[in-house]
C-alpha positions as CSV (number, residue, x, y, z in Angstrom):
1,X,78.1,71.9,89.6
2,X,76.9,75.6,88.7
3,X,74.2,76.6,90.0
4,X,73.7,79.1,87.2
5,X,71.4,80.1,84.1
6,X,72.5,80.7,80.4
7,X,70.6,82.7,77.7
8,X,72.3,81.3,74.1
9,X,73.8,84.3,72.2
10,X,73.3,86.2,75.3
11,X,75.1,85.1,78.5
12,X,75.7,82.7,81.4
13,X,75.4,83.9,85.1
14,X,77.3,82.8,88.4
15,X,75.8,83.8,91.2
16,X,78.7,85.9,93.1
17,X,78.4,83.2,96.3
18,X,79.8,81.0,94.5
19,X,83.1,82.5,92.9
20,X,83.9,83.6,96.1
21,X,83.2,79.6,97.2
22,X,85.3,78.1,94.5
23,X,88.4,80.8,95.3
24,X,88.2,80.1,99.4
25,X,88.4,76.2,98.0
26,X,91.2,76.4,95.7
27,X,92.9,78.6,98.2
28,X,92.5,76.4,101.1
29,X,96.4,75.4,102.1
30,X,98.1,75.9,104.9
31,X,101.0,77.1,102.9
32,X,98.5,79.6,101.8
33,X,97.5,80.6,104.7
34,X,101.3,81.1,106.1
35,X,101.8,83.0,102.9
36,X,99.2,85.3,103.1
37,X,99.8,85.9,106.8
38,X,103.5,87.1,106.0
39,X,102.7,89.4,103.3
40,X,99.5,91.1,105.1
41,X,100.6,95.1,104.9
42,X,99.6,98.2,107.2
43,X,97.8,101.2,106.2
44,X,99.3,103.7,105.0
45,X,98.5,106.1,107.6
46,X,99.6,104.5,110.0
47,X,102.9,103.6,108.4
48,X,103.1,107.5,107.6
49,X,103.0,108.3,111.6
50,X,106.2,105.8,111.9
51,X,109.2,107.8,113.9
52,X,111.7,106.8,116.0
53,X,111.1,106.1,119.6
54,X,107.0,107.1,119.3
55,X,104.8,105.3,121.2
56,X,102.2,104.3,119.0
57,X,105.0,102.7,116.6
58,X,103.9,98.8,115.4
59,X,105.1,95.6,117.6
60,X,107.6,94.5,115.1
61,X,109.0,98.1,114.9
62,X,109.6,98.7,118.3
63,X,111.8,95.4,118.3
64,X,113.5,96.7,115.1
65,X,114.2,99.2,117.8
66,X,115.3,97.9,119.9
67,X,118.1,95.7,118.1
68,X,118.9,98.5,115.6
69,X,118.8,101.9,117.2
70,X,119.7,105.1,114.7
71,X,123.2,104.8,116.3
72,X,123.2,101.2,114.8
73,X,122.0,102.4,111.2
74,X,125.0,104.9,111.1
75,X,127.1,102.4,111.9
76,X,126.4,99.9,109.8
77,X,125.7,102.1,106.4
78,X,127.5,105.2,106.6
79,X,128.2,105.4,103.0
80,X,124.5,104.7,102.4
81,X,122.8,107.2,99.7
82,X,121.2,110.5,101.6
83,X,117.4,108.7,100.9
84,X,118.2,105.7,102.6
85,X,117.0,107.2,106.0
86,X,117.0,105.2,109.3
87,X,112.9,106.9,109.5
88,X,112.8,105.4,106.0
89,X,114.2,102.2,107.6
90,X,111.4,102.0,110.0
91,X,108.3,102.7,107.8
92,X,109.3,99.7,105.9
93,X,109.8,97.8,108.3
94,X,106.1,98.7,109.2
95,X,104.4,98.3,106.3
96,X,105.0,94.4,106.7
97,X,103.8,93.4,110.4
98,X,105.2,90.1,109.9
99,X,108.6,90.9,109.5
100,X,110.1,91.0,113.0
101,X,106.5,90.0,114.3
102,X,105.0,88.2,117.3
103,X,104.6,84.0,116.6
104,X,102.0,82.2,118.3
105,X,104.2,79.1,118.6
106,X,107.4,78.9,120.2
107,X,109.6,79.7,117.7
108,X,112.0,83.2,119.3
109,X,110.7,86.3,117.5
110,X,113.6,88.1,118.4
111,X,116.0,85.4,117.6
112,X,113.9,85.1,114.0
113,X,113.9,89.3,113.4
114,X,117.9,89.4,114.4
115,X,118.4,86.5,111.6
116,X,116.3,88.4,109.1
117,X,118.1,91.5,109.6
118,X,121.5,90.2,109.0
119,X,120.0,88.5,106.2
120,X,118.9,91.4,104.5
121,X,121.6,94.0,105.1
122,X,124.0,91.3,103.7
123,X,121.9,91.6,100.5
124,X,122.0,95.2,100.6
125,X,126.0,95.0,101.1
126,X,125.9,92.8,98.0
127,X,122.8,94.8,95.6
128,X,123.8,98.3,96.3
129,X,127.5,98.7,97.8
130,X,130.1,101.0,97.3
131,X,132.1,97.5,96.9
132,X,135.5,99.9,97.3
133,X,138.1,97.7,98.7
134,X,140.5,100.8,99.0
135,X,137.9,102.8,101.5
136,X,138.3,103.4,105.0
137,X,135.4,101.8,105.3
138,X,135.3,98.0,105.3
139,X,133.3,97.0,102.5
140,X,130.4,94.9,104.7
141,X,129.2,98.5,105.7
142,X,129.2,100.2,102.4
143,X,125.8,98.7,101.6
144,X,123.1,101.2,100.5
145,X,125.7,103.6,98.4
146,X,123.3,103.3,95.5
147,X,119.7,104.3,95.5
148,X,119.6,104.0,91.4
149,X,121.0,101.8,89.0
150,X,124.8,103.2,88.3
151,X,124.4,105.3,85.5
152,X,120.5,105.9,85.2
153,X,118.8,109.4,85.7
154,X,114.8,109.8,86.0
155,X,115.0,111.6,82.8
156,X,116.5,109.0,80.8
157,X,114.0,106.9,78.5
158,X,114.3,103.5,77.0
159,X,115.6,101.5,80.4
160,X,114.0,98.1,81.6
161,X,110.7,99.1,79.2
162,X,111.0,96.1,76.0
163,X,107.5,94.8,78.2
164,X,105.6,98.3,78.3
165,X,104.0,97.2,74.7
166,X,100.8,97.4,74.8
167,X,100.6,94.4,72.4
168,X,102.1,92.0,75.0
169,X,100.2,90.7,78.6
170,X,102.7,92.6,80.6
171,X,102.0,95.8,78.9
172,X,98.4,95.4,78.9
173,X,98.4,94.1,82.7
174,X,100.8,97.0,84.2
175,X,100.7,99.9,81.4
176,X,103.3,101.9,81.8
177,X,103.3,105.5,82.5
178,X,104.5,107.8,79.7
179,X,106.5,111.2,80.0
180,X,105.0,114.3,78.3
181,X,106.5,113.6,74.9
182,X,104.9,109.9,75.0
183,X,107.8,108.2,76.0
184,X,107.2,105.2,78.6
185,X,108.7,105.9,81.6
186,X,112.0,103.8,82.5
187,X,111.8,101.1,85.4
188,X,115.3,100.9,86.1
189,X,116.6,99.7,89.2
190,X,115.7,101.3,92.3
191,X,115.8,101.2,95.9
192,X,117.5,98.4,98.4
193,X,116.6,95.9,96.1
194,X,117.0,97.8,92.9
195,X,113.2,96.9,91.9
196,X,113.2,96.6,87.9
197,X,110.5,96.4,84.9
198,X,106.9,97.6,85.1
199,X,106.0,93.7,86.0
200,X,107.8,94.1,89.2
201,X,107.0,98.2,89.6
202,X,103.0,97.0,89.4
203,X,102.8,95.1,91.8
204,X,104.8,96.3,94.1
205,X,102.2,99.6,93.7
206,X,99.5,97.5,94.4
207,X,100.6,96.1,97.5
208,X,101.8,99.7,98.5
209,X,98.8,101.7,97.4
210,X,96.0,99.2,96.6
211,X,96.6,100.2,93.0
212,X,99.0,99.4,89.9
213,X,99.3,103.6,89.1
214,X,100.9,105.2,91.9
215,X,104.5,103.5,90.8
216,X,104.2,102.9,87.2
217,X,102.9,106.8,86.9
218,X,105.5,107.7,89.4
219,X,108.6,105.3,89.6
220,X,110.4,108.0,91.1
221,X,109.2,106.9,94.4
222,X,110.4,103.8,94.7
223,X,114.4,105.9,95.2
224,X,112.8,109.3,96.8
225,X,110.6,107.6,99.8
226,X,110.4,105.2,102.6
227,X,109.5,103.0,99.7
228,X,113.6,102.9,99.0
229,X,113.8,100.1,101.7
230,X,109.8,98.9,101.5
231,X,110.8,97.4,98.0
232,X,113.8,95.3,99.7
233,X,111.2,94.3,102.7
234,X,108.0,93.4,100.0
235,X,111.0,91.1,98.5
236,X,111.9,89.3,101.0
237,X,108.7,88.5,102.3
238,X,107.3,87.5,99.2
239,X,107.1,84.0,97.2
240,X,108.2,83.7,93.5
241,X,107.2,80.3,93.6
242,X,108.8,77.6,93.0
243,X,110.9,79.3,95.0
244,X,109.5,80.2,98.9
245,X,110.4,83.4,100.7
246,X,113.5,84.4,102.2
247,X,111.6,85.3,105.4
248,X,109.8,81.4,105.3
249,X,113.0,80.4,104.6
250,X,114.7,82.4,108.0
251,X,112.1,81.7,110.2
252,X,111.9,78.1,109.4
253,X,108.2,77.8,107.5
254,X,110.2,76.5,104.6
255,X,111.1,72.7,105.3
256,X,113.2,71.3,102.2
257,X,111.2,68.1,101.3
258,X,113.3,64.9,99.5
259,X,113.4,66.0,96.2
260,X,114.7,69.7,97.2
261,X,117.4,67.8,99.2
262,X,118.4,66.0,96.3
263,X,119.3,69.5,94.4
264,X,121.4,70.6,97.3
265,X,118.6,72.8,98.2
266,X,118.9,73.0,102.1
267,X,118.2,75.6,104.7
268,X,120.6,78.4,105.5
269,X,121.9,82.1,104.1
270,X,123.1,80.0,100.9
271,X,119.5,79.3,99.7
272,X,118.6,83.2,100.0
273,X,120.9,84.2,97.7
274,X,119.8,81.6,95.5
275,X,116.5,82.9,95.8
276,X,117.7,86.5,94.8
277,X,120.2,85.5,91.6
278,X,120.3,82.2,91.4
279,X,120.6,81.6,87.5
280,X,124.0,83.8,87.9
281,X,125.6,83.0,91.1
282,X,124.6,79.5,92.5
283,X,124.6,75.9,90.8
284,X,128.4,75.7,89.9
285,X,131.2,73.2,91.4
286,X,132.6,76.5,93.3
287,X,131.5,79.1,94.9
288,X,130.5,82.3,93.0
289,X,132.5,85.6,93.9
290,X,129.6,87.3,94.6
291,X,128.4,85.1,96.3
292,X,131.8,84.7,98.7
293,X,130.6,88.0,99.1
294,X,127.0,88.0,100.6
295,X,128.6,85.5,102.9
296,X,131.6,86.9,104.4
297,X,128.9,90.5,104.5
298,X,126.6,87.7,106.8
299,X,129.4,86.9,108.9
300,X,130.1,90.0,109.7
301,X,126.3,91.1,110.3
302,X,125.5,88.5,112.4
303,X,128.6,89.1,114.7
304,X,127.5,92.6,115.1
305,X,123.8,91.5,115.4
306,X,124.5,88.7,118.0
307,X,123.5,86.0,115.4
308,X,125.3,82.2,115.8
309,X,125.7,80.8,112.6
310,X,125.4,76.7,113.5
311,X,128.0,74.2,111.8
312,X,124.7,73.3,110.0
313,X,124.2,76.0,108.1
314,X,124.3,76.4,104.4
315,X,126.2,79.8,104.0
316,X,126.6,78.9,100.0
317,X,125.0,78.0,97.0
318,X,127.4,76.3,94.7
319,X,125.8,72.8,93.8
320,X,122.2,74.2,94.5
321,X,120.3,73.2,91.3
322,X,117.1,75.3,90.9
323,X,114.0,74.8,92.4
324,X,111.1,73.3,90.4
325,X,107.7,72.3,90.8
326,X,108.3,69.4,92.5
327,X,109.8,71.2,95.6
328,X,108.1,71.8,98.8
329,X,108.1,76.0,97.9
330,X,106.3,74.8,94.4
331,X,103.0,76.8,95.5
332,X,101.1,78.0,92.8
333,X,100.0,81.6,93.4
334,X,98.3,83.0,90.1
335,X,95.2,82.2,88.4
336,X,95.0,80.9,84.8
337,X,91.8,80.2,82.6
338,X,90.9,76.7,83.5
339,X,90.6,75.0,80.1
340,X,88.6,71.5,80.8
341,X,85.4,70.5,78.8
342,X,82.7,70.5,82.1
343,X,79.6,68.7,80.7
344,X,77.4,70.4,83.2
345,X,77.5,74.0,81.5
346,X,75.3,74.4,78.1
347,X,78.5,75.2,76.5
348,X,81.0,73.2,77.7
349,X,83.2,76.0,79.2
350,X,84.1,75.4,82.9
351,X,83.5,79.0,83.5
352,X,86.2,78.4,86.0
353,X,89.8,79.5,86.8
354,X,92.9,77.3,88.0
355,X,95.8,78.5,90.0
356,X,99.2,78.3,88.3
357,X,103.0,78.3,89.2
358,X,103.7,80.9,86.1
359,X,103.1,84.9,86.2
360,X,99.5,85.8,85.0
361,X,97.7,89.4,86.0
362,X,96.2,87.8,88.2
363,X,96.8,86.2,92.0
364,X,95.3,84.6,94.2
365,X,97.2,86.4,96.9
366,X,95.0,89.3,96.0
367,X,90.9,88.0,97.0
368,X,88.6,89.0,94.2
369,X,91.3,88.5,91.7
370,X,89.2,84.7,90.9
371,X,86.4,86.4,89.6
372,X,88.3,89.3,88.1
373,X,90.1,85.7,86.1
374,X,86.9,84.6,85.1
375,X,85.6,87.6,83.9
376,X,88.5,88.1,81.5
377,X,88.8,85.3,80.3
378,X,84.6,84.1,79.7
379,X,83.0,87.2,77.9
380,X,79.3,85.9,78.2
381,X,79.8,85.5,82.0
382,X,77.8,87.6,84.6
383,X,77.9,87.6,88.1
384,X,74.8,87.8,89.9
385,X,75.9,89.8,93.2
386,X,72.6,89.0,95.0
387,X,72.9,85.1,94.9
């Protein structure tokens, strides 16, 4: 019950306390916890210091290091687009402690980052490869050729913007930057993971720079900086529940539960790619091309990479049906208006927020975003900050 007071026609205070009581609750999983641990990022200062071989370089960077030296990079991307810098490499990797980190368990951190890696460059190979069969160059190292959608230019207006209406959620939740002729800004693919639409450029910026402007002002970035490869690393770590991470999936956090296993859903480099384009490339009786693709690219990363690939591993993803709520990834990460009658407020209004599988503006991976829920969505609410 509310410990709160209400003035009719006027308003109803919350004491602060007890928002940030009824978030903690609601966010009180394990899977939570494991989630909010993976995506915890670095400050930027530090991540700006970042350079090969210096001392005061993060944990998880220095084993980066030490499995992918600058040598290595060459080697494995030497088609790769001038931006995509193996510095660049290293600052992303940074940003995201747990990526590559330390485990308290016994699980092999280094086994675990050398997985990951191959993981992820296979994705590149697939997202942004020359894919030139005729090259000198086999095409499992012509990842990284593209740093912007094939035929896109920062000049060009009218790309990946249909949700920068300021009459639609999206538009009012990330507004999009404008060019000097009031244009919106195009959020065209960009980077390792071609990062696309101002609902994806947002928060991406916030997780970067602690606010939504910085990338929808400047979109530019996300090609022209370390934040080329930080978008393809923010992906992978991240949950787009009902789906879990790539990284939970890698490491092992992510345990298929009985009704996953009934949808073919099972651990391995085939449920990754699922994660990344699933709708297109998994769920058939055969295998996708593309998908043939990102596996024979894995293969050939995790040779180089000293990565055994065990009998029981899922390299594919035909016959995967597509995760749902009932799955063991189904973790419901944004808050929604909760909508119940509650008999113990003078109006009937719970006052309250619920969390939600579905997109909102607001997540509970972000603390404070509870109340900033409640406030938007109960206009006679005040918090009381001293209570």
């Amino acid at each position: 019950m509310w410990s709160s007071v209400y003035q009719y026609n006027q308003s109803y205070t919350i004491p602060l306390s007890q928002l940030k009581k009824a978030e903690a609750e609601l966010t009180n999983s394990e899977l939570m916890r494991q989630v909010r641990h993976s995506i915890t990022t670095l400050n930027n200062q530090i991540v700006e210091n970042i350079a090969p071989h210096r001392k005061t370089n993060p944990a998880n960077v220095k084993r980066v290091e030490s499995i992918i030296a600058n040598k290595d990079w060459e080697y494995l991307f030497p088609k790769r687009n001038p931006m995509y810098t193996y510095n660049n490499f290293l600052k992303a990797i940074g940003k995201f402690p747990a990526f590559c980190g330390n485990y308290s368990d016994k699980r092999n951190a280094d086994a675990i980052c050398r997985k990951s890696l191959a993981t992820m460059f296979a994705h590149f190979t697939q997202e942004t490869g020359g894919h030139n069969p005729y090259d000198e160059v086999p095409e499992w190292r012509q990842g990284l050729f593209w740093v912007r959608e094939m035929g896109w230019t920062e000049t060009m207006r009218g790309g990946y913007n249909s949700e920068c209406n300021p009459d639609t959620w999206q538009g009012q939740t990330w507004p999009c930057g404008k060019f000097k002729d009031g244009a919106f800004k195009s959020y065209f693919g960009r980077g390792a993971k071609q990062l696309s639409y101002n609902y994806n450029y947002g928060p991406f910026s916030d997780a970067m720079f602690g606010t939504i402007r910085t990338l929808l002002d400047q979109p530019e970035k996300v090609a022209d900086t370390w934040l080329n490869l930080a978008s393809a690393v923010f992906f992978f770590v991240y949950p787009q529940p009902p789906k879990p991470s790539m990284l939970h999936v890698v490491e092992g956090t992510w345990q298929p539960n009985q009704h996953d296993q009934a949808k073919g859903l099972l651990p391995g480099f085939g449920v990754t790619t699922h994660i990344i384009n699933g709708g297109v490339e998994c769920g058939a009786e055969n295998e996708h091309k593309q998908s043939l693709n990102r596996i024979s690219y894995y293969r050939h990363f995790t040779q180089h990479l000293n990565v055994s690939i065990t009998d029981s591993e899922v390299l594919g993803c035909a016959n995967m049906q597509r995760f749902d709520n009932q799955g063991s990834g189904a973790l419901a990460i944004y808050w929604e208006q909760d909508w119940r009658w509650d008999p113990n407020t003078p109006t009937g209004k719970s006052y309250a927020c619920k969390l939600v599988n579905y997109q909102t503006p607001y997540t509970a991976l972000k603390s404070g975003d509870y109340i900033n829920c409640v406030v938007h969505h109960f206009k006679d609410v005040i918090i009381d900050p001293d209570n």
